[in-house]
C-alpha positions as CSV (number, residue, x, y, z in Angstrom):
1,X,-40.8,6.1,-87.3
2,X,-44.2,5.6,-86.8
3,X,-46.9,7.1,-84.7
4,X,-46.4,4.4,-82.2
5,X,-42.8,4.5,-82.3
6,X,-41.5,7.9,-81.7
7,X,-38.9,10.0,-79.8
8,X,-41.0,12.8,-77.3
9,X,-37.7,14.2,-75.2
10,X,-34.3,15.0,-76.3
11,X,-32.0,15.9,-73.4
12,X,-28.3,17.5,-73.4
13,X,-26.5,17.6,-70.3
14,X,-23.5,20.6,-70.1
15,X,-21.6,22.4,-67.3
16,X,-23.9,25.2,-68.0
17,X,-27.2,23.2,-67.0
18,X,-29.5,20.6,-68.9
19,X,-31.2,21.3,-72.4
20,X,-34.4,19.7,-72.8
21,X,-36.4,19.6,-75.9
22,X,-40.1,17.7,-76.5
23,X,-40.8,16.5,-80.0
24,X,-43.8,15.4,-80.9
25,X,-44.8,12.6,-83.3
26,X,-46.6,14.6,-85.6
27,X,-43.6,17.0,-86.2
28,X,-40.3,16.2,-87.7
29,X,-37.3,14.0,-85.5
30,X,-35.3,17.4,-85.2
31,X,-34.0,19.2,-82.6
32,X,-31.4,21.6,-82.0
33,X,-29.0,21.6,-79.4
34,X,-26.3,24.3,-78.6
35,X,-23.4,21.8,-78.2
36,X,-20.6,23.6,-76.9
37,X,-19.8,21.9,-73.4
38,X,-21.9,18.7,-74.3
39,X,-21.3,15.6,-72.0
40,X,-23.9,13.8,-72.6
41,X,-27.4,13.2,-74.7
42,X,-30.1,11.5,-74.0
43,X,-32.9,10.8,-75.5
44,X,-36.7,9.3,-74.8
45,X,-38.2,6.7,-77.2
46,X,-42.0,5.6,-76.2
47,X,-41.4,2.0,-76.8
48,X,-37.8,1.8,-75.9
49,X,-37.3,3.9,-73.3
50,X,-34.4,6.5,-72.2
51,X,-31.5,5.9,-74.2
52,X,-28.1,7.6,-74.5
53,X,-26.9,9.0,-77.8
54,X,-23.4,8.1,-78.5
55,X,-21.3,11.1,-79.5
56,X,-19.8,9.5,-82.7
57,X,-23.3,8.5,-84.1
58,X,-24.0,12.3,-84.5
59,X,-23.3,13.7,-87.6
60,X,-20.8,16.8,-86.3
């Protein structure tokens, strides 16, 4: 991705609450999430918007 095309929030929503992590464009794409009790991801692109990350497109 470029500068101008990056991911800033990655958000994992649980029973246990909501995990939010900022990236930032200068850093690597990476975040990690403690998975366990995962429903849903989510995660904010500045040109695209808030998207949801389908489960089977992760690599675990």
């Amino acid at each position: 991705m470029t500068k101008e095309h990056y991911i800033s929030f990655i958000a994992a929503i649980s029973d246990q609450g909501i995990q939010l992590i900022k990236l930032y464009s200068e850093g690597p794409a990476q975040a990690r999430l403690k998975i366990a009790g995962v429903r849903k991801i989510f995660a904010y692109c500045n040109l695209h918007g808030l998207f949801e990350v389908k489960r089977n497109a992760l690599p675990f």
